[in-house]
N, C-alpha and C positions, 0 to 999 in steps of 0.2 A: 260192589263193596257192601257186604253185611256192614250193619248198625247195632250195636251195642245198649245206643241210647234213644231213646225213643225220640224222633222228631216231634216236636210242639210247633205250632204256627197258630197262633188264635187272630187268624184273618178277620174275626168279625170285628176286631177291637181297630182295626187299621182302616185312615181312609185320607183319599189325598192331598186333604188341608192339615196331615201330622205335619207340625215342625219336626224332622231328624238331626240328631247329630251322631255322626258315627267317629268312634275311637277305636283304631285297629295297634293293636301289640303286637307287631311285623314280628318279632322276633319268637314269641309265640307260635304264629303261622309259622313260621320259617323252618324251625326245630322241628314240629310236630308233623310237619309233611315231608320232612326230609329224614326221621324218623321213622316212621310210621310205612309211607310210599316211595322213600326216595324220587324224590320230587321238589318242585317249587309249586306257590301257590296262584292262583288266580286274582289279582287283587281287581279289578275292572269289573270281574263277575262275581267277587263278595262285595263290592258295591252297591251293581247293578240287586243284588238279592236283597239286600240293607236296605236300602230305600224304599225298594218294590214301590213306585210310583207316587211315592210322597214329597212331599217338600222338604230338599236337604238345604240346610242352613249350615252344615260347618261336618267335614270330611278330615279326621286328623292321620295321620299315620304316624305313632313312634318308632324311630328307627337307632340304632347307635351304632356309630361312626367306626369301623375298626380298622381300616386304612384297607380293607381288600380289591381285589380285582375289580373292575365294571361298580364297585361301589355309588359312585356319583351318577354313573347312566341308570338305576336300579332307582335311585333316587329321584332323579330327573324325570322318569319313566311314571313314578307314583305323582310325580305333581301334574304331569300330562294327562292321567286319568280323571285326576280332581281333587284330590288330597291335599292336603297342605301338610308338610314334612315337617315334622320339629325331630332333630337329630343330637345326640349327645356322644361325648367320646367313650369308647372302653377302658372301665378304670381296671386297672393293671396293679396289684398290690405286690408288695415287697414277698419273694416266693412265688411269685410267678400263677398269685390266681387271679383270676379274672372275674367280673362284674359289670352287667351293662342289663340296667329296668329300667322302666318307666312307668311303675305301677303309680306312685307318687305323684306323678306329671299327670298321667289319665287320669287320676279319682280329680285331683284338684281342676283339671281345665273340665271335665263332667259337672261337676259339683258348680265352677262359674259359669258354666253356658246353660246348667238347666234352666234359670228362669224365662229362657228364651226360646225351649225345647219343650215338647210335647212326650217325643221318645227320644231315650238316649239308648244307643246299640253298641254296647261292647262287645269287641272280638278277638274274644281270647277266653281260653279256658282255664284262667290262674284263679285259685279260689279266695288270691287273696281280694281279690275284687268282689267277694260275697259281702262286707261291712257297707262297699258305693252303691251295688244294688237295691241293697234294704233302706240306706239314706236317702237315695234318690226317689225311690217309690213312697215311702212313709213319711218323709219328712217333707221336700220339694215337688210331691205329687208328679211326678214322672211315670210313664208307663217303662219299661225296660227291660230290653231286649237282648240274646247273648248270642252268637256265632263263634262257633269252634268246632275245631273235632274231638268229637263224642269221646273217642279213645282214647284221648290224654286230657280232658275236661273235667275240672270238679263237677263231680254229681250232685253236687248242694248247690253250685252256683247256677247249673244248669236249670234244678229244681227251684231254685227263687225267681229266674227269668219271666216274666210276663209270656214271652217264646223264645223256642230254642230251635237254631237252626245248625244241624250238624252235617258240619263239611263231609263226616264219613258215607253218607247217603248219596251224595252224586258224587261223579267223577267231573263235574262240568266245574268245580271248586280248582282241580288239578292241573297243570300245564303239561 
């Protein structure tokens, strides 16, 4: 798998008394690898990558609820790894469109757990998450970190990242 975006990793800034907290935006993953490689994502080994041998203090994954198949074992499955699941329903508007984020939820539970965090690792390539990166580095002195694929990933957000690790560079990201 060609890369588009250049991988960043400034290993020298990382070492294993970081406090972590990681915020993954499943549905992000979800779209973008099913998208992109028809596929599902690795969430055990975006993790395991996340951490890279640091002290993880708090593993979120938002997910929302839309009543489908194997849903709950999917769900079940991320708490088994080590995540802690926060789940909300699909809102369904008159017309038949549909709506389910949690961009709102992540910048705020980020925003509360930084003073307890060293690095916060967002995973997700949404740019609207470019306003929490800059707050959380400038303001809350946060080092922060971004995981996605490079190919559907704001390039601003990737470029404000402290590092950026893009799923589209291994296939060990893929199931």
């Amino acid at each position: 798998m060609a890369s588009t975006v250049v991988q960043r990793v400034a290993s020298t800034n990382i070492h294993r008394d970081q406090r972590v907290g990681v915020f993954v935006d499943v549905q992000n993953l979800y779209y973008s690898a099913k998208n992109l490689y028809n596929t599902k994502v690795s969430f055990r080994e975006i993790l395991r990558a996340a951490v890279r041998g640091r002290k993880l203090i708090r593993a979120i994954a938002y997910v929302i609820k839309a009543d489908v198949k194997d849903e709950s074992n999917f769900f079940e499955a991320l708490e088994n790894i080590g995540y802690e699941v926060r789940a909300k329903d699909l809102q369904v508007f008159i017309g038949g469109a549909k709506k389910g984020d949690w961009d709102i939820g992540i910048a705020m539970d980020a925003i509360e757990l930084a003073p307890r965090l060293d690095t916060i690792i967002i995973i997700s390539g949404d740019g609207d998450f470019l306003p929490l990166l800059q707050h959380l580095r400038r303001a809350l002195g946060c080092r922060v970190e971004v995981m996605a694929f490079g190919k559907t990933a704001s390039k601003k957000l990737t470029e404000e990242a402290d590092s950026f690790i893009d799923f589209d560079a291994s296939k060990k990201f893929l199931i």
